[in-house]
C-alpha positions as CSV (number, residue, x, y, z in Angstrom):
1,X,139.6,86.5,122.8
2,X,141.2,84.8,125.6
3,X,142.0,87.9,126.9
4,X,137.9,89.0,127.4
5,X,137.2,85.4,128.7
6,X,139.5,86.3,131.9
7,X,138.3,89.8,132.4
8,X,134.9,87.9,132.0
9,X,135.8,85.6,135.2
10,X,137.1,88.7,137.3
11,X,133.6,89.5,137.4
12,X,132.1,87.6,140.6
13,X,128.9,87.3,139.3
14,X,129.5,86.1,136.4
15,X,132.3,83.6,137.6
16,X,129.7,82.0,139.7
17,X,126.8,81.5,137.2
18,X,129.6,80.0,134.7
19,X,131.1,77.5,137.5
20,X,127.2,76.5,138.2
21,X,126.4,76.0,134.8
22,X,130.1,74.1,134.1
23,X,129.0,71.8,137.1
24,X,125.2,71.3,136.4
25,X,125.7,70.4,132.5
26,X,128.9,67.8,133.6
27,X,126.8,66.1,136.2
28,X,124.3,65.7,133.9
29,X,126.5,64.4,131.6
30,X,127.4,62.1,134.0
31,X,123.7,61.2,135.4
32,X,123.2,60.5,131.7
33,X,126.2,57.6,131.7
34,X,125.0,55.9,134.8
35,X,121.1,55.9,133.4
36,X,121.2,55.1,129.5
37,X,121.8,51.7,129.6
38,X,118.7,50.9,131.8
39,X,116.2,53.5,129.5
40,X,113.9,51.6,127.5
41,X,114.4,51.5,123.7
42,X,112.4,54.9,123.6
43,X,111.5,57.8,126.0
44,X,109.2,60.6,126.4
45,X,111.3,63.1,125.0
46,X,108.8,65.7,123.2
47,X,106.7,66.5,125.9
48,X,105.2,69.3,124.8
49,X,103.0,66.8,122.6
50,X,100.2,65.3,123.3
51,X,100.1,61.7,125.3
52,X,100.9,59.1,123.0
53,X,103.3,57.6,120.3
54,X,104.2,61.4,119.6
55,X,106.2,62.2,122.2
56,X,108.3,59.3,121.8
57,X,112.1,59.4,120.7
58,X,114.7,57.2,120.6
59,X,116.7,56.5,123.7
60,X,119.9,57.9,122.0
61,X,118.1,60.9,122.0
62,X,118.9,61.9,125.5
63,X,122.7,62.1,124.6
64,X,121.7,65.2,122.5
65,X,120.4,67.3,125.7
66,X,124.0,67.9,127.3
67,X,125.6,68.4,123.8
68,X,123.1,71.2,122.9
69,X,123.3,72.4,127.1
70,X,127.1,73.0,126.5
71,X,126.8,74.2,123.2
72,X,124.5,76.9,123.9
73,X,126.4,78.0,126.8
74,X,129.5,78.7,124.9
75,X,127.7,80.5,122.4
76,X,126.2,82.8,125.5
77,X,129.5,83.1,127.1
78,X,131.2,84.1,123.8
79,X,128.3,86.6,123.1
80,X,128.9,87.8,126.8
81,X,132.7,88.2,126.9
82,X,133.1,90.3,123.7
83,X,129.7,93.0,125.4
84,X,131.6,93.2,128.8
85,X,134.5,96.0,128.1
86,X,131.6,98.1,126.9
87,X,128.3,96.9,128.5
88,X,128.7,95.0,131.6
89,X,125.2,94.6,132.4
90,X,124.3,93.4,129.1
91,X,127.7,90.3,129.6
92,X,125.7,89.6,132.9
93,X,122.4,89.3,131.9
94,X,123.7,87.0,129.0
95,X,125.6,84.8,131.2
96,X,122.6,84.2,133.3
97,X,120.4,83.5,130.1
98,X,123.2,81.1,129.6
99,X,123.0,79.8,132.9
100,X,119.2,79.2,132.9
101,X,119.4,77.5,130.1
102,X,121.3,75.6,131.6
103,X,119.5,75.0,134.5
104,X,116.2,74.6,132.4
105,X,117.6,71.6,130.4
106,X,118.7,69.9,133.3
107,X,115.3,70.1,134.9
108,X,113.5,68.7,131.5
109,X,116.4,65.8,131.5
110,X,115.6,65.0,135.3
111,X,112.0,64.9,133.9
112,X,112.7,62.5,131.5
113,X,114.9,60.5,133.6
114,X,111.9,60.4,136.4
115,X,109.5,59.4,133.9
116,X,111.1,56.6,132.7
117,X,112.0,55.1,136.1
């Protein structure tokens, strides 16, 4: 295994969308340390509900977002580095799923953030 991550990271394309990701989900992790003790009790966290008490959550809630960012890119990057001796196309395409995953959650947590303040 540790073997396919490093042939993984020769490839240049896919050694840049992991050290984007990497960055993006620790300086959200960070943006998340500075903000959460000025959120209000609860957020706007579901928005893909309708205005009102139902997209409410819990401010601990926003912790979850860089655990599940992280998560899920592991879980891509796993996926990718054991399809990359055989299918190199198919390790890139699933490191960039990874990374827009990535990029996507950090978007809805800026969202959130702006929202609140």
């Amino acid at each position: 295994m540790k073997n396919n991550f490093k042939v993984l990271l020769s490839d240049f394309v896919i050694k840049i969308a992991f050290y984007i990701a990497i960055i993006l989900i620790f300086l959200q992790a960070i943006l998340t340390g500075i903000f959460f003790n000025n959120l209000p009790p609860v957020i706007p966290f579901f928005n893909s509900q309708p205005w009102g008490e139902a997209r409410l959550f819990n401010s601990w809630g926003i912790l979850f977002i860089p655990v599940v960012l992280l998560l899920g890119f592991c879980i891509n990057t796993i996926i990718a580095s054991l399809f990359y001796n055989k299918h190199v196309l198919i390790a890139r395409m699933i490191t960039f799923n990874g990374l827009l995953f990535v990029v996507l959650g950090f978007l809805a947590f800026l969202q959130i953030v702006l929202l609140v303040f």
